[in-house]
C-alpha positions in Angstrom: 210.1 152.3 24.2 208.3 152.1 27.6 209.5 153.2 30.7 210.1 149.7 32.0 211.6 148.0 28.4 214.3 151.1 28.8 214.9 150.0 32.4 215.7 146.3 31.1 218.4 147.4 28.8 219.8 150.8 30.1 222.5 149.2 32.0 223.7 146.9 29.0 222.5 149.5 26.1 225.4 148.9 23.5 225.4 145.2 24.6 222.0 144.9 23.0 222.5 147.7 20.6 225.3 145.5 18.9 223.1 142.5 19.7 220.1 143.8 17.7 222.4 144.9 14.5 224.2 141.5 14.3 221.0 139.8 14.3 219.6 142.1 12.0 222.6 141.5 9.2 222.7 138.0 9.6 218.5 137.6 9.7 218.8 139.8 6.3 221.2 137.7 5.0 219.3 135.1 4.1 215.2 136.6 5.0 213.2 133.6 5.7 215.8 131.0 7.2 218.0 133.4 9.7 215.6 135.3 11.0 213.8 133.1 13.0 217.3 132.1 14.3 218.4 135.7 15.0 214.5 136.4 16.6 214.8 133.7 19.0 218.7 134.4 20.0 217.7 137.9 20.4 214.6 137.0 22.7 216.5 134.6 24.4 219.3 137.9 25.2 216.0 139.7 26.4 214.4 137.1 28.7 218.0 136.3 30.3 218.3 140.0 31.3 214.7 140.0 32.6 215.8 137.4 34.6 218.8 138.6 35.9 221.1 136.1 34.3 224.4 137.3 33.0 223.6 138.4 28.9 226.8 137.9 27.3 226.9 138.5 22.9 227.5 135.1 22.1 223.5 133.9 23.7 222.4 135.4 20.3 223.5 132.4 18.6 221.5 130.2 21.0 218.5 130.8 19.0 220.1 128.3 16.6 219.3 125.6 19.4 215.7 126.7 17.8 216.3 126.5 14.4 213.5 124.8 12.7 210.3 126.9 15.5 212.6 129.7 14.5 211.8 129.0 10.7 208.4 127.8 10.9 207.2 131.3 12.7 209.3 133.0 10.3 207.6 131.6 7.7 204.2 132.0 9.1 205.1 135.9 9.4 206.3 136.0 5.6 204.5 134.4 3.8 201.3 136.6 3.8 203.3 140.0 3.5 204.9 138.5 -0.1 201.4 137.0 -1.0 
């Protein structure tokens, strides 16, 4: 991790610690669909810290506001790994 991703999170680690697993378990769940989801919730924790909002656990579901780009770059990413 670089110097200045750790100095994003450092103050809120186990915040996006437990962030990061949730939206790993539920992205596994179901591969191709919840991923995208999870991807953009977790993004959407990262850039709200980066701007110096408040990052509270429930903004990882946000990314559900994104479902279908959230599935379409999903797809775009898996796709050629199982071909």
């Amino acid at each position: 991790m670089s110097e200045s991703g750790w100095a994003a999170i450092k103050d809120r680690y186990w915040l996006f610690l437990g962030v990061s697993l949730v939206a790993m378990l539920i992205g596994g769940a179901v591969p191709v669909v919840l991923i995208g989801p999870m991807m953009c919730g977790l993004y959407l924790c990262l850039l709200a810290k980066m701007r110096g909002e408040q990052v509270q656990f429930d903004k990882l579901f946000k990314g559900f506001d994104y479902f279908v780009p959230g599935l379409v770059a999903a797809a775009i990413q898996t796709v050629p790994i199982i071909m």
